[in-house]
C-alpha positions in Angstrom: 85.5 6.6 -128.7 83.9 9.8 -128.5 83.3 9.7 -124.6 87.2 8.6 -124.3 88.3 11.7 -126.3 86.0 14.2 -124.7 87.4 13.2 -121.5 90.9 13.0 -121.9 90.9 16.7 -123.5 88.8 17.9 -120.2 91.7 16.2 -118.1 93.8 18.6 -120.1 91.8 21.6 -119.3 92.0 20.5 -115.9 95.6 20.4 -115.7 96.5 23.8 -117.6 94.2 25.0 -114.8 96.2 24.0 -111.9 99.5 24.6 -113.4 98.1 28.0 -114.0 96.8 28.4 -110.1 98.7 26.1 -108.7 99.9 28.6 -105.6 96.1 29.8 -104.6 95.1 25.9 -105.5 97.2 24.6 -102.2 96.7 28.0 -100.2 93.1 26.5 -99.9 91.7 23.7 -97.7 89.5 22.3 -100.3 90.6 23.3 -103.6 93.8 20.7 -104.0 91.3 17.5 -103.7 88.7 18.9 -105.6 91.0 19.1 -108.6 92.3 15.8 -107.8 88.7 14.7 -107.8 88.0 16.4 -111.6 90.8 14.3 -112.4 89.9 11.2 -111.0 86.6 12.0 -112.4 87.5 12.1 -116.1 90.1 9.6 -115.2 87.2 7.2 -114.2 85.3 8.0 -117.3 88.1 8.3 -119.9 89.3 4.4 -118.3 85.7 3.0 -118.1 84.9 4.2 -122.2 88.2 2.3 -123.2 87.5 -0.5 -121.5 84.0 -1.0 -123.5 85.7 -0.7 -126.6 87.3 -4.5 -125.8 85.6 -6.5 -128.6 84.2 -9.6 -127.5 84.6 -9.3 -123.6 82.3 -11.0 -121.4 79.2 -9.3 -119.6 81.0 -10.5 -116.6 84.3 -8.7 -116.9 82.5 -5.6 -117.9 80.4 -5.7 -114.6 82.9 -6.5 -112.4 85.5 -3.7 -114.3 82.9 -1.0 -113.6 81.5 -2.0 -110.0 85.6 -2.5 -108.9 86.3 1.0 -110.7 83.0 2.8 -109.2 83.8 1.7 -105.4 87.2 2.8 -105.5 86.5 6.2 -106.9 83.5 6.3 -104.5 86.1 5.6 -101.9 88.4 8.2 -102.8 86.3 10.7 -103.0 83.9 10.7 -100.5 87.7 10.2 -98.3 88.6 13.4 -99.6 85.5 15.3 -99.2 85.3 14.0 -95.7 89.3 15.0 -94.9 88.6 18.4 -96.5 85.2 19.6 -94.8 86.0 20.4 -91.3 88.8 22.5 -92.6 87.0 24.7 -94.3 85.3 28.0 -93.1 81.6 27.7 -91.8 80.6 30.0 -94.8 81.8 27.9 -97.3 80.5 24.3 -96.0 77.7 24.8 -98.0 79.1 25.4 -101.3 81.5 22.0 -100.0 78.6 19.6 -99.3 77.1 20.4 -102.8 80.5 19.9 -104.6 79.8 16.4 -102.1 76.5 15.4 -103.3 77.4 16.4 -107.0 80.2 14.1 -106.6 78.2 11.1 -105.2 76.0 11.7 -108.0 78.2 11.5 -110.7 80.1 8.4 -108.9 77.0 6.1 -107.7 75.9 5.2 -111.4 79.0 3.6 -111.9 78.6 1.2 -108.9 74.9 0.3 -110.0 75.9 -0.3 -113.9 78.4 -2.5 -112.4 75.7 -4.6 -110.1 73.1 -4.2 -113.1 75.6 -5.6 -115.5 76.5 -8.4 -113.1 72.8 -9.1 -112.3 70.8 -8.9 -115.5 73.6 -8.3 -118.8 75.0 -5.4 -120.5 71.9 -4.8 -122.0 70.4 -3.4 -119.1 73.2 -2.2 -117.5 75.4 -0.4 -119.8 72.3 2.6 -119.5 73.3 3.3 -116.2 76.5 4.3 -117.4 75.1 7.3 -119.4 74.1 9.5 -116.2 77.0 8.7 -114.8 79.5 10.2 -117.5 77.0 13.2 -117.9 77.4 14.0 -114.1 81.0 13.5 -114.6 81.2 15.5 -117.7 79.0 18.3 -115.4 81.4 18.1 -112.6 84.9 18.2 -114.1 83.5 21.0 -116.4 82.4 23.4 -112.8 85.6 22.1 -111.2 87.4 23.7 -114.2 85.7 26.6 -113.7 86.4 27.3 -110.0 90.0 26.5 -110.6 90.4 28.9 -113.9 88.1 31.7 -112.9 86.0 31.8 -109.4 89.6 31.4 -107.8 90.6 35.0 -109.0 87.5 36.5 -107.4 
């Protein structure tokens, strides 16, 4: 319960920082989807959290909840990264393929507690979770930074 609340007031933090730089937000290349990553982030954590608080529901469900979950935010966004790097300016690709790699990071847990969970129970699985909503926790907190201060720099 405490991992769904944390989240859903980061998603807030998240969205009184776009609304407050929302014009230099879409006058950059990359800055649009990495919001709408943090999002998705929290999104993915805030979802995942609820859904383990179903009493009674089979290791099964659970596994295939979180692998289905993981693959499609892995999809979307590594699909975003991908759209927004040859957009942005030589300088800045590097600080753009470690927003990447943080992003895989926090995303590729999922996906592995979803196939542990599957393979072996929840009782193994489930700690693969934990990294996984640390890193998310980690990112959405730095992408709320960038969009409330490092943008005004």
């Amino acid at each position: 319960m405490a991992v769904a609340g944390s989240s859903a007031a980061l998603t807030g933090l998240i969205f009184v920082g776009v609304s407050i730089s929302l014009e230099r937000i879409l006058a950059s290349h990359q800055l649009p989807s990495r919001a709408m990553q943090s999002l998705l982030l929290l999104l993915t954590v805030l979802v995942v959290a609820t859904l383990n608080l179903i009493p009674r529901q089979l290791p099964f469900l659970i596994g295939m909840e979180i692998l289905v979950i993981g693959i499609l935010v892995w999809i979307i966004t590594l699909r975003s990264d991908l759209k927004a790097l040859p957009k942005t300016e030589s300088k800045e690709k590097k600080y753009i393929r470690h927003n990447i790699i943080l992003t895989q990071f926090a995303v590729m847990p999922y996906i592995i507690s979803g196939i542990v969970i599957l393979l072996k129970g929840t009782d193994y699985g489930i700690y693969c979770l934990a990294p996984g909503i640390i890193l998310c926790f980690i990112k959405a907190v730095l992408d709320a930074w960038v969009l409330l201060v490092e943008i005004y720099r």
